[in-house]
C-alpha positions as CSV (number, residue, x, y, z in Angstrom):
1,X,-22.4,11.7,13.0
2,X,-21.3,13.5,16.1
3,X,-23.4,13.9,18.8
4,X,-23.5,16.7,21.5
5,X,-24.2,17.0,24.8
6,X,-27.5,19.7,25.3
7,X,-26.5,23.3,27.0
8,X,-26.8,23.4,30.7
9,X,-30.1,25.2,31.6
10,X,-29.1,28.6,33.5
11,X,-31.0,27.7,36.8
12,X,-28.9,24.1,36.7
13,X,-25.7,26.0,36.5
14,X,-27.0,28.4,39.1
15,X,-27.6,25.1,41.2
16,X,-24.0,24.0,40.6
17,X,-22.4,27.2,41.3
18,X,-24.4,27.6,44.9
19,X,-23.2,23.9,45.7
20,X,-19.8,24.4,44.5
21,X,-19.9,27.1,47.6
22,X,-20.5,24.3,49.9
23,X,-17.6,21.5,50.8
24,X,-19.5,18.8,48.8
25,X,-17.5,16.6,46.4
26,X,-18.4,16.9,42.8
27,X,-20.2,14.0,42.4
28,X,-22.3,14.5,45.3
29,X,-23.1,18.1,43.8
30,X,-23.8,16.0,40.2
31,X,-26.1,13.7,42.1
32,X,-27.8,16.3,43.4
33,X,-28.4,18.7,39.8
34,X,-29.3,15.3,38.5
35,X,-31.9,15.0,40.7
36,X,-33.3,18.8,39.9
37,X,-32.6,18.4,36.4
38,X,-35.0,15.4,36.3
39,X,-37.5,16.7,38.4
40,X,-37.7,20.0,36.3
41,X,-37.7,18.0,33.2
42,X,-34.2,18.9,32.1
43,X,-31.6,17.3,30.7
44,X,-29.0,15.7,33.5
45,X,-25.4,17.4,32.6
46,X,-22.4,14.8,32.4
47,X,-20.0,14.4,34.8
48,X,-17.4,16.2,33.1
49,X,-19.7,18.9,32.9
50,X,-20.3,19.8,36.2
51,X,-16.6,18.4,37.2
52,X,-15.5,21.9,35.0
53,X,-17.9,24.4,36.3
54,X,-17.2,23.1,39.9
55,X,-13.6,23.6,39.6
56,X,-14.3,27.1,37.6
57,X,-16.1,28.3,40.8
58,X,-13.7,27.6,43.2
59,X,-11.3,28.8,41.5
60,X,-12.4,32.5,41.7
61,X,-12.4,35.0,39.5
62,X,-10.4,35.2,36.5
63,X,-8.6,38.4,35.3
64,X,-8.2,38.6,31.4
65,X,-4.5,39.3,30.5
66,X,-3.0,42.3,28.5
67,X,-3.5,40.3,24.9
68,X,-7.5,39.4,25.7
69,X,-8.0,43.1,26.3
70,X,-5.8,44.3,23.7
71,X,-7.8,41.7,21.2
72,X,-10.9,42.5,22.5
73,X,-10.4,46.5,21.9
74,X,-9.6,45.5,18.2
75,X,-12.7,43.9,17.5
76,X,-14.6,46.6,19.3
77,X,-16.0,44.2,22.4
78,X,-14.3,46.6,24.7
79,X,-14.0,50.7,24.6
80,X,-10.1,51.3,23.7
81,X,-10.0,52.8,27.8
82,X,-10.4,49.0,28.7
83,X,-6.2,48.7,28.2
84,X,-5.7,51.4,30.6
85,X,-7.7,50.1,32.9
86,X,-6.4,46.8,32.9
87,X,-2.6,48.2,33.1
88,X,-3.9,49.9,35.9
89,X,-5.1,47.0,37.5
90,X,-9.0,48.1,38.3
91,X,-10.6,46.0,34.6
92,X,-13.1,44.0,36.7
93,X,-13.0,39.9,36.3
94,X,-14.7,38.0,33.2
């Protein structure tokens, strides 16, 4: 059987992202969520975990392409305006 790791707690991936911010090396930032994770009773996150949203932080935010918006109009996430305003250039980041 295949075993999973647990979803991050919000305030542990709030802890990440305000660390990330910091010029701390991602296992010094796992180090220290592990050590808030265990004192809040949480699960520690992997490695890999925190290695991913580290590097999504710093990278900034991400602008969804034409085909995400378009995709997103067909199933009805977005109002049909959304295209416009991403040709535009002025659809806000994910």
């Amino acid at each position: 059987m295949r075993q999973f790791s647990p979803r991050i707690s919000p305030r542990l991936v709030a802890l990440v992202e305000r660390l990330a911010g910091q010029s701390l090396s991602t296992a010094e930032i796992r180090r220290r969520v592990g050590v808030d994770a265990e004192r809040l009773g949480l699960a520690q996150p992997s490695y890999e975990t925190v290695r991913r949203l580290v590097a999504e932080h710093r990278a900034g935010p991400r602008y969804p392409t034409l085909a995400e918006v378009a995709l997103d109009v067909a199933f009805q996430v977005r109002p049909p305006d959304a295209v416009l305003d991403q040709l535009a250039g002025t659809l806000p980041p994910k």
